[in-house]
DOMARZA-376777 format. One record per atom (N, C-alpha, C, O, CB): residue number from 1; x, y, z. Coordinates in steps of 0.1 Angstrom, whole numbers. Glycine has a CB too. Example, Ala and Ser with C-alpha at 12.3 -4.5 7.8 and 13.67 -1.06 7.14 Angstrom:
<rs>
{r 1, {132, -57, 78}}
{r 1, {123, -45, 78}}
{r 1, {132, -33, 78}}
{r 1, {142, -33, 85}}
{r 1, {113, -45, 90}}
{r 2, {128, -22, 71}}
{r 2, {137, -11, 71}}
{r 2, {129, 0, 79}}
{r 2, {134, 11, 80}}
{r 2, {141, -6, 57}}
</rs>
This chain:
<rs>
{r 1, {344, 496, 446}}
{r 1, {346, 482, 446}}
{r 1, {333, 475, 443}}
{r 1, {324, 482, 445}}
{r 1, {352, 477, 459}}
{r 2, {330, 463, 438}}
{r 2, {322, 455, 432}}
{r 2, {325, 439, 433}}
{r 2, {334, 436, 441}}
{r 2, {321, 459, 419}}
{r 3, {320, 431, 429}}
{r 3, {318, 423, 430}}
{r 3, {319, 413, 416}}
{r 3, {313, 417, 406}}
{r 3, {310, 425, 437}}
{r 4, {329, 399, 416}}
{r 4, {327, 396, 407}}
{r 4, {327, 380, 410}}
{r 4, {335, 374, 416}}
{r 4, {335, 402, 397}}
{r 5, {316, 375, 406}}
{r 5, {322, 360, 412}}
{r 5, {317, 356, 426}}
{r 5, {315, 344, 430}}
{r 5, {339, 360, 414}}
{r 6, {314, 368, 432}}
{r 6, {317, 364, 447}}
{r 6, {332, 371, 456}}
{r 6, {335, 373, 467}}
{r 6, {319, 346, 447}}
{r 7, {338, 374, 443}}
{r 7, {351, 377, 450}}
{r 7, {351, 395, 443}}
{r 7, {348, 400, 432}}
{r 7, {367, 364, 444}}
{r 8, {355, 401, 457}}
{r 8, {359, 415, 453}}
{r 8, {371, 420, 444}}
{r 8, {382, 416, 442}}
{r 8, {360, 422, 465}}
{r 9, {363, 431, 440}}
{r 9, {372, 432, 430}}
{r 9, {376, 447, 431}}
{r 9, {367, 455, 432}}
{r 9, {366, 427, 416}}
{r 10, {389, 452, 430}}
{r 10, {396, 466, 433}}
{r 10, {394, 476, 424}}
{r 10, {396, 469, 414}}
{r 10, {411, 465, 433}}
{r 11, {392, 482, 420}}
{r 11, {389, 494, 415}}
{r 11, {403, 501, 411}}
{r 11, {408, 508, 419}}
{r 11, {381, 500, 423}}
{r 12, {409, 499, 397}}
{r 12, {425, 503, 396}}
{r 12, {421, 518, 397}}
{r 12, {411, 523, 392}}
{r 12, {436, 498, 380}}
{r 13, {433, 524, 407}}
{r 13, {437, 534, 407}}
{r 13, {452, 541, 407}}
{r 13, {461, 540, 416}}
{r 13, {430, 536, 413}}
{r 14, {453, 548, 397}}
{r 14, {473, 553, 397}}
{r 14, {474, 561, 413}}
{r 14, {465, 569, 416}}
{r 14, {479, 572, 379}}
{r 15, {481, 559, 422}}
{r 15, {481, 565, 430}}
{r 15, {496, 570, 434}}
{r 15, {502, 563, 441}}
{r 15, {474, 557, 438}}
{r 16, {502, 582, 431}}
{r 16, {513, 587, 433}}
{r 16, {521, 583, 444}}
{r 16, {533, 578, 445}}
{r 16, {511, 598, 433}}
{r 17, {514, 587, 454}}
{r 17, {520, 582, 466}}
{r 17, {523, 568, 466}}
{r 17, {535, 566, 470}}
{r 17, {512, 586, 477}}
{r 18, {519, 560, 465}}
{r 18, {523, 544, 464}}
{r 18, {536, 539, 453}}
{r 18, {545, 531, 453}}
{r 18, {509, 535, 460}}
{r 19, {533, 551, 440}}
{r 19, {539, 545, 431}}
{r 19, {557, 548, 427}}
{r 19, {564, 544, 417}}
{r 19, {529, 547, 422}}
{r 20, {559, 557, 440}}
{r 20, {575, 563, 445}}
{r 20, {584, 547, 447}}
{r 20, {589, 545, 458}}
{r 20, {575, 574, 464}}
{r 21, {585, 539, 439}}
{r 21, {594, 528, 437}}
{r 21, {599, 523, 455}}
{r 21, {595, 512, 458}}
{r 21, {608, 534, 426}}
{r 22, {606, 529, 463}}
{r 22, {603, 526, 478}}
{r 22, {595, 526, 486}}
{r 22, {597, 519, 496}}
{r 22, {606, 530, 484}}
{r 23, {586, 532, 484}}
{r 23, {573, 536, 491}}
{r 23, {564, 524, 483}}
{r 23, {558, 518, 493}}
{r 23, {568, 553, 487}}
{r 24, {560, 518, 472}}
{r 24, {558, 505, 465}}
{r 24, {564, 492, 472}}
{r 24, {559, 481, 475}}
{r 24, {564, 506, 452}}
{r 25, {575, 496, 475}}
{r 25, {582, 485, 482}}
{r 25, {573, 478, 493}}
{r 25, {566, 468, 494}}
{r 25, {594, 492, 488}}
{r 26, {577, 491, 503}}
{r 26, {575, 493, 516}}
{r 26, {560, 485, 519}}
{r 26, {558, 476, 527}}
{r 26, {574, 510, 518}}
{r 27, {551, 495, 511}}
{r 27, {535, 487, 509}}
{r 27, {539, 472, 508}}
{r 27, {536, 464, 518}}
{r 27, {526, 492, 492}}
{r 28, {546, 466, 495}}
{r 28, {538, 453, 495}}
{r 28, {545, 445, 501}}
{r 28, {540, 434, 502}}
{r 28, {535, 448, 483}}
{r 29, {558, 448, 508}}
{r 29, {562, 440, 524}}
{r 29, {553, 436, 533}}
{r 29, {552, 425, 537}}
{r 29, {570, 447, 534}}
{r 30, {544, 451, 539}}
{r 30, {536, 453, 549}}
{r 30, {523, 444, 541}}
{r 30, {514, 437, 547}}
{r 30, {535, 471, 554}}
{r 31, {524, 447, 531}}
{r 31, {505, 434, 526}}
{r 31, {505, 422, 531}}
{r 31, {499, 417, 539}}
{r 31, {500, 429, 508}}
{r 32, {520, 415, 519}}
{r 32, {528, 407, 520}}
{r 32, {526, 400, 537}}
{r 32, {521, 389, 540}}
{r 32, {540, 415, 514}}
{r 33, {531, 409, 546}}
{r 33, {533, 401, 560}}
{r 33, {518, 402, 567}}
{r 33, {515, 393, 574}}
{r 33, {546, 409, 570}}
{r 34, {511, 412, 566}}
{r 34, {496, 413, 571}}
{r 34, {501, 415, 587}}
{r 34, {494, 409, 595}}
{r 34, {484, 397, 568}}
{r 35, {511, 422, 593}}
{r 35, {509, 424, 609}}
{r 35, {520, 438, 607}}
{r 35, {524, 443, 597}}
{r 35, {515, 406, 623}}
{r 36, {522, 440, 615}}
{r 36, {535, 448, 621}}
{r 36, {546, 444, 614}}
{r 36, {549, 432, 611}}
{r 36, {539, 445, 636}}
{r 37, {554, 456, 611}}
{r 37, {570, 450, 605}}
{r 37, {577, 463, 616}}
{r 37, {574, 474, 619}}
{r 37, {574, 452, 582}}
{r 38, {592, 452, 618}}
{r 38, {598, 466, 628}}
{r 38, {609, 474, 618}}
{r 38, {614, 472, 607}}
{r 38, {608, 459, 644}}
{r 39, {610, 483, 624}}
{r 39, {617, 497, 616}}
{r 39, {629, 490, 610}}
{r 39, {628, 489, 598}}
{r 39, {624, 512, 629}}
{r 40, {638, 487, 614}}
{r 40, {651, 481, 611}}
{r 40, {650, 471, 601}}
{r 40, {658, 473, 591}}
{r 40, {657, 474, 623}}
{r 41, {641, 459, 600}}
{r 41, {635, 450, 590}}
{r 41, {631, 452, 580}}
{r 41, {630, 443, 571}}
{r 41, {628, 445, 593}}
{r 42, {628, 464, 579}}
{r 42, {624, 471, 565}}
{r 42, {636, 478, 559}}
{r 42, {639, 478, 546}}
{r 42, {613, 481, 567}}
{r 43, {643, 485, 567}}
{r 43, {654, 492, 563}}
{r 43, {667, 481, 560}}
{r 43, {677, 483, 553}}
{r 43, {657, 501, 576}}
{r 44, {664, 475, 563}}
{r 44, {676, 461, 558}}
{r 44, {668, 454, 545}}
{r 44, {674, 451, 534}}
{r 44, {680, 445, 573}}
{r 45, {658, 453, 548}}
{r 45, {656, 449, 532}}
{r 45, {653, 459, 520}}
{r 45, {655, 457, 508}}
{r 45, {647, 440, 530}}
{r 46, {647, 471, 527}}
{r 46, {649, 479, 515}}
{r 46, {666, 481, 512}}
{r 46, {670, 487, 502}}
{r 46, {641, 495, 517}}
{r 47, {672, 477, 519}}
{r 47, {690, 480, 520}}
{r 47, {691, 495, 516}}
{r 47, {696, 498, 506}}
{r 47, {702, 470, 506}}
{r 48, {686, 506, 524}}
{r 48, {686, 518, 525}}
{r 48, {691, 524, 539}}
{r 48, {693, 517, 550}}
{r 48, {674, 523, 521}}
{r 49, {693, 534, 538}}
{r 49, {697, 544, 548}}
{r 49, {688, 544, 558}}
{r 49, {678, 538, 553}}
{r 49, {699, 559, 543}}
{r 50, {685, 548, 571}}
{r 50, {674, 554, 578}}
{r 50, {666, 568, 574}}
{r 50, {654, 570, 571}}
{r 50, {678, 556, 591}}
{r 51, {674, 573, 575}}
{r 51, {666, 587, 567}}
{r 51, {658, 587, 553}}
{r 51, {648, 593, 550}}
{r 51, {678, 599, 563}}
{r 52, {664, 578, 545}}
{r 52, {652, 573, 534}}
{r 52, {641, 566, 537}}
{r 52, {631, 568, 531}}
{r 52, {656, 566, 525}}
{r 53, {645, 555, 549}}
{r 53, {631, 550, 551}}
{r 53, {621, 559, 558}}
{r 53, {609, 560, 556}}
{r 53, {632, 537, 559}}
{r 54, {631, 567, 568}}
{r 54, {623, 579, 577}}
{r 54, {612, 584, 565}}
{r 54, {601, 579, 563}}
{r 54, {635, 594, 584}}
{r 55, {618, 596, 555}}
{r 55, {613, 598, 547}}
{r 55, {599, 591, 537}}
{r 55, {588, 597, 534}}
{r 55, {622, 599, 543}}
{r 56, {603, 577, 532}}
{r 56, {588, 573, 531}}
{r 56, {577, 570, 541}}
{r 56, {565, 571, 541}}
{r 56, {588, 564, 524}}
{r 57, {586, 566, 550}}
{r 57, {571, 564, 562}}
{r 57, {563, 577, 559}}
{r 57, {554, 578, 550}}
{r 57, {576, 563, 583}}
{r 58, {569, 589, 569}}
{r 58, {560, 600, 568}}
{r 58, {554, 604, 554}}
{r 58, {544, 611, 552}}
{r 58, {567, 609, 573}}
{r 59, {559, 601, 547}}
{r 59, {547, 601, 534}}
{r 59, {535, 590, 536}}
{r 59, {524, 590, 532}}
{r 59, {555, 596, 517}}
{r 60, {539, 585, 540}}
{r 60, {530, 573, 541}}
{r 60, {520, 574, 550}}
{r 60, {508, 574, 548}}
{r 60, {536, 561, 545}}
{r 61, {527, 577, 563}}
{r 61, {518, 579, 572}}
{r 61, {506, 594, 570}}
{r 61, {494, 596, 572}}
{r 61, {527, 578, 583}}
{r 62, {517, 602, 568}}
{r 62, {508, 618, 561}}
{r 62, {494, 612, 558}}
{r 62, {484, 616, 564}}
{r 62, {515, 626, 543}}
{r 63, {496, 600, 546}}
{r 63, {487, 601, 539}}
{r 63, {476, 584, 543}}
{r 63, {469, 578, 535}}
{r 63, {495, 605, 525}}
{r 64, {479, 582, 560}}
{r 64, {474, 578, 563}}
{r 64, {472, 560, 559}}
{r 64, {462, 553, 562}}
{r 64, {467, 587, 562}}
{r 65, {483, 557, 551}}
{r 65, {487, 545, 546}}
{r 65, {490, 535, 552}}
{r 65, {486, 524, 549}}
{r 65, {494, 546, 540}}
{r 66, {499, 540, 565}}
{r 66, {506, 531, 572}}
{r 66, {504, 537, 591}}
{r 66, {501, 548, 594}}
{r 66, {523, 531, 564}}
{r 67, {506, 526, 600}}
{r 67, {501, 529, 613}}
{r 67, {518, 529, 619}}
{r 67, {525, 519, 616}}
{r 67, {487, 517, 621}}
{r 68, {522, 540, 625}}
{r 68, {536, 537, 633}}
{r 68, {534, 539, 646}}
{r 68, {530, 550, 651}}
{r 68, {548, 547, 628}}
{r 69, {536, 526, 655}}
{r 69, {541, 529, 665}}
{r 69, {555, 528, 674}}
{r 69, {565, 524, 669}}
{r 69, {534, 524, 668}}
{r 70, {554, 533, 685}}
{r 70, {572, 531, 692}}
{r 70, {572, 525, 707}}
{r 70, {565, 528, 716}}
{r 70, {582, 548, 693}}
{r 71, {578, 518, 707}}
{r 71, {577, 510, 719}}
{r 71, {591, 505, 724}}
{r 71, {599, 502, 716}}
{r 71, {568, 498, 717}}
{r 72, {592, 506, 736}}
{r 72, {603, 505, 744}}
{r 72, {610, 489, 746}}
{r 72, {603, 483, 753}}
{r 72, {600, 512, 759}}
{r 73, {618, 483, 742}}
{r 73, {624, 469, 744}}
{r 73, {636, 472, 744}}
{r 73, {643, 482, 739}}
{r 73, {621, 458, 733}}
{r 74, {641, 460, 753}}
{r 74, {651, 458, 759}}
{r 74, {662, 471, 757}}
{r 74, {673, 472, 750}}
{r 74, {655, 444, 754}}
{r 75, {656, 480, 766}}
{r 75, {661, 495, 764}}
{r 75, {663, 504, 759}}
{r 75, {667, 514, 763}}
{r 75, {667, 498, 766}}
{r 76, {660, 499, 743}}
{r 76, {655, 510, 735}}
{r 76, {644, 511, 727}}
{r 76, {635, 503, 726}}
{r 76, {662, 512, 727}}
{r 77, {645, 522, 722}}
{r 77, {631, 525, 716}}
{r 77, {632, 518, 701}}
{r 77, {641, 521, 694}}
{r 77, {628, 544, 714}}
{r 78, {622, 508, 697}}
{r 78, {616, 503, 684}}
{r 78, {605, 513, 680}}
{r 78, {600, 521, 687}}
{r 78, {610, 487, 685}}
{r 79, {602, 510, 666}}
{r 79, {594, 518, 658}}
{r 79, {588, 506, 649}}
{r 79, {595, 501, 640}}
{r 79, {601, 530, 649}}
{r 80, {576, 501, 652}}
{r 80, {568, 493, 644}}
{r 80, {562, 500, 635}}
{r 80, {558, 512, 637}}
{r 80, {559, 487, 651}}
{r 81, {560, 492, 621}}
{r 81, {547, 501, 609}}
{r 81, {539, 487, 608}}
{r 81, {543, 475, 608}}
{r 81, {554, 509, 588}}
{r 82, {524, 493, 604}}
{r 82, {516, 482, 596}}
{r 82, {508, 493, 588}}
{r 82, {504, 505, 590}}
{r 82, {505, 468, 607}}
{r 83, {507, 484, 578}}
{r 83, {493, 491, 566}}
{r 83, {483, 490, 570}}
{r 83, {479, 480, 575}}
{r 83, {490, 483, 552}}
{r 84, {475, 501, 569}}
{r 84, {462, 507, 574}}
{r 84, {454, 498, 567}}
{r 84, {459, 489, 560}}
{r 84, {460, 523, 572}}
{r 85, {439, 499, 568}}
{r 85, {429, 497, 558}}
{r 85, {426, 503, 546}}
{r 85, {422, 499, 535}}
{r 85, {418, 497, 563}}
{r 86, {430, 518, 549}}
{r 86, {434, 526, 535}}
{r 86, {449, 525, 528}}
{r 86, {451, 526, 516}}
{r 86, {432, 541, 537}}
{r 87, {456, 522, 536}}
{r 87, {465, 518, 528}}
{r 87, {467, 507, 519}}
{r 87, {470, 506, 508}}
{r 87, {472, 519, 533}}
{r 88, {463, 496, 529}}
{r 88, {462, 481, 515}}
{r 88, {451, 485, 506}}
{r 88, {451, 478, 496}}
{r 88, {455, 462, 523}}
{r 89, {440, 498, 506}}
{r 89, {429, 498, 497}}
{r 89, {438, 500, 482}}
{r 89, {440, 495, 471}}
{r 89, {416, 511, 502}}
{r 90, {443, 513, 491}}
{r 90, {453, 523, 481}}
{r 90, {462, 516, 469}}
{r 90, {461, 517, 457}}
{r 90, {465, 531, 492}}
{r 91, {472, 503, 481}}
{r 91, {481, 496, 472}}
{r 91, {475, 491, 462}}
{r 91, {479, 492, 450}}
{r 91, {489, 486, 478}}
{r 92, {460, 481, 468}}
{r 92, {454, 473, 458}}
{r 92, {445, 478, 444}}
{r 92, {442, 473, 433}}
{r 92, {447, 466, 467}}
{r 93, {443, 492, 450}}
{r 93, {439, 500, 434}}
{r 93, {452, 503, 424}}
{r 93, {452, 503, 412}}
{r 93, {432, 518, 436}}
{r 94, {461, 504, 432}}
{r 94, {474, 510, 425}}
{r 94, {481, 494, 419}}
{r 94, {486, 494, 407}}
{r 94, {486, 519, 440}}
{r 95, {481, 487, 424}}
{r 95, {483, 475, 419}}
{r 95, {473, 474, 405}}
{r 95, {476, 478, 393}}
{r 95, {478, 464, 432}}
{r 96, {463, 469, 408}}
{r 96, {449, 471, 396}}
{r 96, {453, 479, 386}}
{r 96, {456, 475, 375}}
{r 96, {433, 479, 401}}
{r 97, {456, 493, 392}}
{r 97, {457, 498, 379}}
{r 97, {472, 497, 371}}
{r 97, {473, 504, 361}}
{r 97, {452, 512, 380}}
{r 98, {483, 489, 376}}
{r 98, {495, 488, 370}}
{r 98, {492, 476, 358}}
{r 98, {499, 473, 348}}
{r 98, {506, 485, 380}}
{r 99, {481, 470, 363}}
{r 99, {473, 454, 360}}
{r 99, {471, 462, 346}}
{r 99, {477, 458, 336}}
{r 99, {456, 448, 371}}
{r 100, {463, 472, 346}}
{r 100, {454, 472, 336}}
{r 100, {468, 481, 325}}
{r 100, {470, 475, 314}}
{r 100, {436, 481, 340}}
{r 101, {475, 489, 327}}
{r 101, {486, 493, 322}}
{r 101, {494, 484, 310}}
{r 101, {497, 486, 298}}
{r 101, {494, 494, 333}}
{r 102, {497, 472, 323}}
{r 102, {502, 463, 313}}
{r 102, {495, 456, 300}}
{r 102, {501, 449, 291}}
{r 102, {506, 455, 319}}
{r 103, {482, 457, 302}}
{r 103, {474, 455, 292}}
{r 103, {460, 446, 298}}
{r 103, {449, 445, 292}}
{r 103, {482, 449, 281}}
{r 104, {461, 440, 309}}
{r 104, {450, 434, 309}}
{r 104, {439, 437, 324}}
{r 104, {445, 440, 334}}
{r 104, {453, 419, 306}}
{r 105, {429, 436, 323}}
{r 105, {416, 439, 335}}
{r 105, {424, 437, 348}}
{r 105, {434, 430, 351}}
{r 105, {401, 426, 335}}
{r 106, {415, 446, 357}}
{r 106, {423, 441, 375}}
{r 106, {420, 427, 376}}
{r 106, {428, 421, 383}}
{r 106, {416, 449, 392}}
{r 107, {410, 420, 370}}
{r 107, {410, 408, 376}}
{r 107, {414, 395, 362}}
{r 107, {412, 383, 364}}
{r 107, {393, 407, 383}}
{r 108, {418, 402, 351}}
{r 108, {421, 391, 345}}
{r 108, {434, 387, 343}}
{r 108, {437, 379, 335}}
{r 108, {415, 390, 334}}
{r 109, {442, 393, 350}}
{r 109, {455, 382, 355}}
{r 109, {456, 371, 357}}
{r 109, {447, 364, 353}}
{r 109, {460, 383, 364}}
{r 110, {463, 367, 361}}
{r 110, {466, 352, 370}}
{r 110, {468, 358, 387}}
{r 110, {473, 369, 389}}
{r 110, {484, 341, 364}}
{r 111, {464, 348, 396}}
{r 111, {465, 357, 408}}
{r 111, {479, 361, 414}}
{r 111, {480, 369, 423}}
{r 111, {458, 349, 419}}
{r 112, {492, 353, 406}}
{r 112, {502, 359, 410}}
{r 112, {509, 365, 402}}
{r 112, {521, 366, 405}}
{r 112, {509, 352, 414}}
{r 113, {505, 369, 392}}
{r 113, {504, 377, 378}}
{r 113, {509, 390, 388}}
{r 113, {502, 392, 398}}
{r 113, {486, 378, 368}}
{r 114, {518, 397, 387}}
{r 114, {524, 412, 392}}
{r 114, {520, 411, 411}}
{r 114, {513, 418, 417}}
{r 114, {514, 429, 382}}
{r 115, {527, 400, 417}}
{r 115, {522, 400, 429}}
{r 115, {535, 404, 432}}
{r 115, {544, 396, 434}}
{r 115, {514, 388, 437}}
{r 116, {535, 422, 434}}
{r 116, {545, 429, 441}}
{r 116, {551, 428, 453}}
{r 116, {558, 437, 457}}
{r 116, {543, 438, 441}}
{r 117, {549, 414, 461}}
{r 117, {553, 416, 472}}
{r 117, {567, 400, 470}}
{r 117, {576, 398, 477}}
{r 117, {537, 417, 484}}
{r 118, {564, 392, 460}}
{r 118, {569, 384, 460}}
{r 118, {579, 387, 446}}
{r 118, {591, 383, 445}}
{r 118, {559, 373, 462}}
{r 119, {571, 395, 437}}
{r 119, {582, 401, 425}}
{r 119, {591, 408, 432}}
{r 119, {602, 401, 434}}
{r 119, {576, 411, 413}}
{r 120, {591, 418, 436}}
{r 120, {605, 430, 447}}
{r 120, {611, 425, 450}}
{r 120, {622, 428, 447}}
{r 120, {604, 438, 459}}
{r 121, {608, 413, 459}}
{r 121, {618, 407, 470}}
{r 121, {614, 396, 475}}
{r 121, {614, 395, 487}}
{r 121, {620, 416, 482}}
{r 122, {610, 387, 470}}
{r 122, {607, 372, 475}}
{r 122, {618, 365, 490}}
{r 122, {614, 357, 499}}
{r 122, {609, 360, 459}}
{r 123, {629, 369, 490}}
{r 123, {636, 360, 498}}
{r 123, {638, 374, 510}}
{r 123, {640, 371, 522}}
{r 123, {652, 352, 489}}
{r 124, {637, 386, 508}}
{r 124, {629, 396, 514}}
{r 124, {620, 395, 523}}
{r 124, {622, 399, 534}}
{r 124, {624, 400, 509}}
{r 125, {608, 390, 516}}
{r 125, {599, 392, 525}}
{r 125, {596, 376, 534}}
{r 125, {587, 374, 542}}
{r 125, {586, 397, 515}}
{r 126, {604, 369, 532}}
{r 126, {605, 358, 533}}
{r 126, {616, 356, 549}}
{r 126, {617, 348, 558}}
{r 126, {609, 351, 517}}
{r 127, {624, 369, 545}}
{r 127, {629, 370, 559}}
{r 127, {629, 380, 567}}
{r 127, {638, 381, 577}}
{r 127, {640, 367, 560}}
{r 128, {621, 389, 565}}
{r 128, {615, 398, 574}}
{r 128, {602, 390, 581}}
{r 128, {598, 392, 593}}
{r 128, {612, 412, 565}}
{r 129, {595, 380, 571}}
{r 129, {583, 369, 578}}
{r 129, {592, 364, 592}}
{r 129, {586, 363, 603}}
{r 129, {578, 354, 565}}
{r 130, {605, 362, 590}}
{r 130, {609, 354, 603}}
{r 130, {619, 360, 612}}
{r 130, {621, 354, 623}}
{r 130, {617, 341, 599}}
{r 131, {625, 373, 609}}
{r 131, {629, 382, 616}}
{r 131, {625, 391, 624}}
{r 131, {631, 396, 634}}
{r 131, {634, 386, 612}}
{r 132, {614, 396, 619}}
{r 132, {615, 415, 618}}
{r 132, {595, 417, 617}}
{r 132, {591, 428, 620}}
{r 132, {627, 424, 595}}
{r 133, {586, 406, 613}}
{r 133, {574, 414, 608}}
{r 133, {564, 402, 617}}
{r 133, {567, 391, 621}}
{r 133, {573, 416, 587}}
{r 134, {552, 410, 618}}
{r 134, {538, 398, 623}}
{r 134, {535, 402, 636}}
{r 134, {544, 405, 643}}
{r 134, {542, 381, 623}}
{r 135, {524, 402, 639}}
{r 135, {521, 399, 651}}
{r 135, {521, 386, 657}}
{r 135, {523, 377, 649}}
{r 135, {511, 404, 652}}
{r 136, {519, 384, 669}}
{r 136, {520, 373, 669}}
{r 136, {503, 366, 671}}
{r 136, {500, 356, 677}}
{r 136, {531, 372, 680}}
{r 137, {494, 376, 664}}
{r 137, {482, 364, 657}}
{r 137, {479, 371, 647}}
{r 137, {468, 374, 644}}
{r 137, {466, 360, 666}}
{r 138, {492, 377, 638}}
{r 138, {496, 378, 624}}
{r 138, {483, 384, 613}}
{r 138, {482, 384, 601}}
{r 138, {502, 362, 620}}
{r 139, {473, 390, 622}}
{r 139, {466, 397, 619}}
{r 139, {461, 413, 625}}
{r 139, {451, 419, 622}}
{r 139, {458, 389, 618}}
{r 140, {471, 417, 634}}
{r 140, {474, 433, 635}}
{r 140, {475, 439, 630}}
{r 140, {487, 440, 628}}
{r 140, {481, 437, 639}}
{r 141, {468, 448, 623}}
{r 141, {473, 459, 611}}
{r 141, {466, 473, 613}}
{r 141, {464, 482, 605}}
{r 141, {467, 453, 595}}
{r 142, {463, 474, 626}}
{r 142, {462, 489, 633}}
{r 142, {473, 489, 644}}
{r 142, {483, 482, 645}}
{r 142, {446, 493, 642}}
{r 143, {468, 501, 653}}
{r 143, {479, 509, 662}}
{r 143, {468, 510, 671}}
{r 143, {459, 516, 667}}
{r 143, {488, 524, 656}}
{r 144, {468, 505, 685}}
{r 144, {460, 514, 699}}
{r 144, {463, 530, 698}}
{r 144, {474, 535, 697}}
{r 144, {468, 509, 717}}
{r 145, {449, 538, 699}}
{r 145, {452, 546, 699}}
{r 145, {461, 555, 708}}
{r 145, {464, 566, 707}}
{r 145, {444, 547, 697}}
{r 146, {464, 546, 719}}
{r 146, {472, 551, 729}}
{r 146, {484, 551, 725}}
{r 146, {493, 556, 732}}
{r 146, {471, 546, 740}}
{r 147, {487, 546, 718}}
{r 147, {503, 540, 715}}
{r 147, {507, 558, 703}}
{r 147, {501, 562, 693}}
{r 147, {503, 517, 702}}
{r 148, {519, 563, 710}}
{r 148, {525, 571, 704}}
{r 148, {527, 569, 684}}
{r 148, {530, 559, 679}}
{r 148, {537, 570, 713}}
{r 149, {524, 581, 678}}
{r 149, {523, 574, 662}}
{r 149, {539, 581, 660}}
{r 149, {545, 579, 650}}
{r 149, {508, 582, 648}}
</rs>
């Protein structure tokens, strides 16, 4: 990473694991919201099965992308995810380099020029913001290490 301006600048990288069209998703919900999203909130807007979302988490998480925890409410068990620090790194090279794909620099876009989190699903992420995702000082994006992954 470098510097341009003052403002950092991503380093495009193709990154396989991000670039599984759900698993893309998944990422730019979790950027998109910046805290916690719960299991179910994602799974209703990806409008998938559980076992598919099961499936990308653990890719995700494998590879250290995303933080899952589980926590007990109102008598059952929830499953929170948030994007790691390597994982927003990850998305945001993978982003960059879809940037440069289409033909132009990671940074000479427009800033909402391929902003995957509002292209995928705008009314999406827009209600997982008020259902389903955030902490509540909407800047949580680890897991206590005590907390079951």
């Amino acid at each position: 990473m470098g510097s341009d301006a003052g403002h950092a600048v991503t380093e495009a990288r193709f990154d396989e694991i991000v670039h599984a069209p759900q698993r893309l998703r998944i990422l730019a919900m979790l950027d998109a919201i910046s805290g916690d999203v719960e299991f179910a909130a994602l799974r209703d807007a990806l409008g998938v099965a559980d076992s598919v979302v099961s499936k990308h988490l653990k890719v995700l998480a494998d590879a250290d992308y995303i933080s899952v925890r589980k926590a007990a409410a109102l008598g059952r068990q929830r499953t929170w995810i948030a994007l790691t620090t390597q994982g927003s790194r990850a998305y945001a090279a993978h982003v960059a380099s879809l940037r440069e794909i289409l033909g132009g620099t990671p940074h000479s876009a427009p800033a909402d020029a391929l902003a995957p989190a509002d292209a995928l699903a705008p009314d999406v992420v827009a209600d997982v913001r008020q259902n389903g995702g955030g902490s509540a000082s909407g800047t949580n994006r680890t897991v206590d290490g005590g907390l079951s992954r």
